[in-house]
N, C-alpha and C positions, 0 to 999 in steps of 0.2 A: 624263237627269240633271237633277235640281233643286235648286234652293236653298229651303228653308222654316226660315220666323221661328220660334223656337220661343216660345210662347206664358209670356207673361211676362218674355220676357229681351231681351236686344238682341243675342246671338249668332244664327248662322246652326247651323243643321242640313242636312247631308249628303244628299240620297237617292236611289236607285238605284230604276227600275223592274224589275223582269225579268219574264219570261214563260217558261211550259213548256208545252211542245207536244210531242204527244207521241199514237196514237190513244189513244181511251178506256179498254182495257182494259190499260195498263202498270202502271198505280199510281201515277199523277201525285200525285192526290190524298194519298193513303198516304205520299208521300213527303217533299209541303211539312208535311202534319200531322206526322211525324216532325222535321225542320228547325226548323220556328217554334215547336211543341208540346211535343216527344218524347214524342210518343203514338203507339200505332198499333192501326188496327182492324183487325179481318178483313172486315167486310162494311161497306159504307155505300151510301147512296142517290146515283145517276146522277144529276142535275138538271142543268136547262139555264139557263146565264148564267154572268157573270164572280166568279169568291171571291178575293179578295182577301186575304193575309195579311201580317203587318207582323212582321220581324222587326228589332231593336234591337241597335246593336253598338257597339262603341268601335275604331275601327283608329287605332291610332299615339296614342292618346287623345283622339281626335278622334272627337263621337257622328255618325253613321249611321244613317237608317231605312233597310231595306230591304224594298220593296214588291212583293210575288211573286203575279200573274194566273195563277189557275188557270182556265182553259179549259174545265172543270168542264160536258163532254158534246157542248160546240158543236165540237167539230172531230167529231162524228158526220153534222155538216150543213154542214159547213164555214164556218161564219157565223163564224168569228173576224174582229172587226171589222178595217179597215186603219188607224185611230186606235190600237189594242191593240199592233199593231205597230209603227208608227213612236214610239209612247213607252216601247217598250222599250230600255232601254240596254243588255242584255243575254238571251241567249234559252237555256233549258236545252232540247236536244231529244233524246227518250228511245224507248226502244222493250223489248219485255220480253223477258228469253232465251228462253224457252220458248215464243213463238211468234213464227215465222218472217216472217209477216207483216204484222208490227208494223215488222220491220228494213227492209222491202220500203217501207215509206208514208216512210221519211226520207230518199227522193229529194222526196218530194210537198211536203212540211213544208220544207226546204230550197228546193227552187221558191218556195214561199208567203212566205216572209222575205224570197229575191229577188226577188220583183214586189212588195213593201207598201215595200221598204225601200233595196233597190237592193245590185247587186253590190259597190259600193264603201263599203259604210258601215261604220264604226268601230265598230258593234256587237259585241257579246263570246259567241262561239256554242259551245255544250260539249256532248258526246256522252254518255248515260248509258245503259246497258243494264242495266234494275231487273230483281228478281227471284231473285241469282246464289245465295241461300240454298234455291231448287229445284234441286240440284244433279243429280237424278233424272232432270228434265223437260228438263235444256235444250238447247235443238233446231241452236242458229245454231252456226254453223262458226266459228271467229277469224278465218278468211282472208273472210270476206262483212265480219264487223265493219273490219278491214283497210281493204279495199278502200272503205271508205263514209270512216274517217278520211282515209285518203290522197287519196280524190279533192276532198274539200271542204277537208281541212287541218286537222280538228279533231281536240281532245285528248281521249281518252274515259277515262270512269270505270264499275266494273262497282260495281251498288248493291244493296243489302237494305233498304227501306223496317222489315220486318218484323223483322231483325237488326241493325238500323243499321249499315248497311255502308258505309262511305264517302261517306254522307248529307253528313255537313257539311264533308269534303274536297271535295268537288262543289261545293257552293257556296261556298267561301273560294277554289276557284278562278277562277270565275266572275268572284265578286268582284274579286278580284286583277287580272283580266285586265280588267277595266273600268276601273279604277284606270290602267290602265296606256296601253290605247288611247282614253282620252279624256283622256290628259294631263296626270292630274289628282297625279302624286308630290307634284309641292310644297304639295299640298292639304295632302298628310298629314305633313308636313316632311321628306320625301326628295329629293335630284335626282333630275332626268328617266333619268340612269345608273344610279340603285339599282337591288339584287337585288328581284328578287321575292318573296325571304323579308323581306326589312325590313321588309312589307309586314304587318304583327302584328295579328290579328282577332280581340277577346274578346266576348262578349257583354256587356251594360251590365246591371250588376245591379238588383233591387229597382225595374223598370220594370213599369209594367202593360202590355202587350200587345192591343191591339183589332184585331179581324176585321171589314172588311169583305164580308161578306156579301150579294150582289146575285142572288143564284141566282132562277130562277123557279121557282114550286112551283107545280101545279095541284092545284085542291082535288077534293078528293073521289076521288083517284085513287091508286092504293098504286103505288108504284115499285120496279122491282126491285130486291132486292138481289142486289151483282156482288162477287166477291173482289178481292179489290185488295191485293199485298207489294209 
């Protein structure tokens, strides 16, 4: 969590980092582009390096950036840095229904948060299993998704990148829940006692939107394209 000067003013701006982790093939990407954009692809390019998207909000009337690391191929080498992680204030981690292991790697990605970050940190961690518009395909049993909530403690959301399913309940919760374990109600003019609902998240209209972009691209070389809901 940070404080930044908003440019021209002498107010303070809000900002939340988060990160999603998640293997490669879930729909990570698919899914922040869905969130920050509300677009979505079928196919895009795997690349290796940190994408960075900003999305703009007003909670309680009070603005907000929120700054979302996409992992964009490096958890296929495990190179997520340990900086990536401890400036996260929040972690989405996902896996996709219809392949089984995908649900299998979110012991691994749970390990990884606890060695970068430490068992006891106030971090905001949420469970997503993207995909749930493959209703044909999918594979995991609810008593495996179960047993992965119950042992860690997290709260899950079943998503559709491709159907916008639950996209932006996922991350209002996220949100909420950072709000909440870093202390921060009276930020938003609540007591430390308010509901969770109090807690009001609009987007900030007539903002322009910037991506940072850090991905590495090698030249001369065509990348495959991977499906991604």
């Amino acid at each position: 969590m940070t404080l930044q000067m908003k440019n021209g003013s002498v107010g303070t701006t809000l900002s939340f980092k988060f990160l999603a982790l998640g293997d490669s093939k879930i729909g990570k990407t698919s899914l922040l582009e869905r969130y920050v954009y509300n677009t979505f692809k079928q196919n895009y390019l795997v690349t290796i390096g940190m994408d960075i998207r900003i999305k703009r909000l007003k909670i309680n009337n009070k603005d907000i950036d929120i700054f979302i690391s996409d992992t964009a191929g490096q958890e296929r080498f495990h190179s997520i840095s340990k900086m990536s992680y401890n400036g996260a204030d929040g972690i989405l981690i996902g896996f996709a229904l219809n392949d089984p292991t995908t649900l299998n790697s979110i012991n691994y990605w749970i390990d990884q948060i606890y060695k970068n970050k430490g068992k006891d940190s106030n971090v905001s961690l949420v469970l997503f299993g993207n995909k749930c518009d493959d209703k044909e395909n999918i594979k995991i049993k609810e008593d495996d998704i179960t047993d992965i909530k119950l042992t860690y403690g997290l709260t899950y959301f079943e998503t559709s990148a491709k159907e916008n399913i639950n996209i932006t309940n996922l991350f209002n919760y996220l949100i909420k829940m950072t709000i909440i374990n870093r202390g921060l109600m009276k930020e938003f003019g609540l007591n430390e006692g308010s509901s969770i609902d109090e807690i009001i998240i609009k987007e900030r209209e007539n903002e322009t939107v910037f991506e940072y972009d850090n991905r590495i691209k090698k030249k001369k070389k065509k990348k495959k394209k991977k499906f991604c809901s």
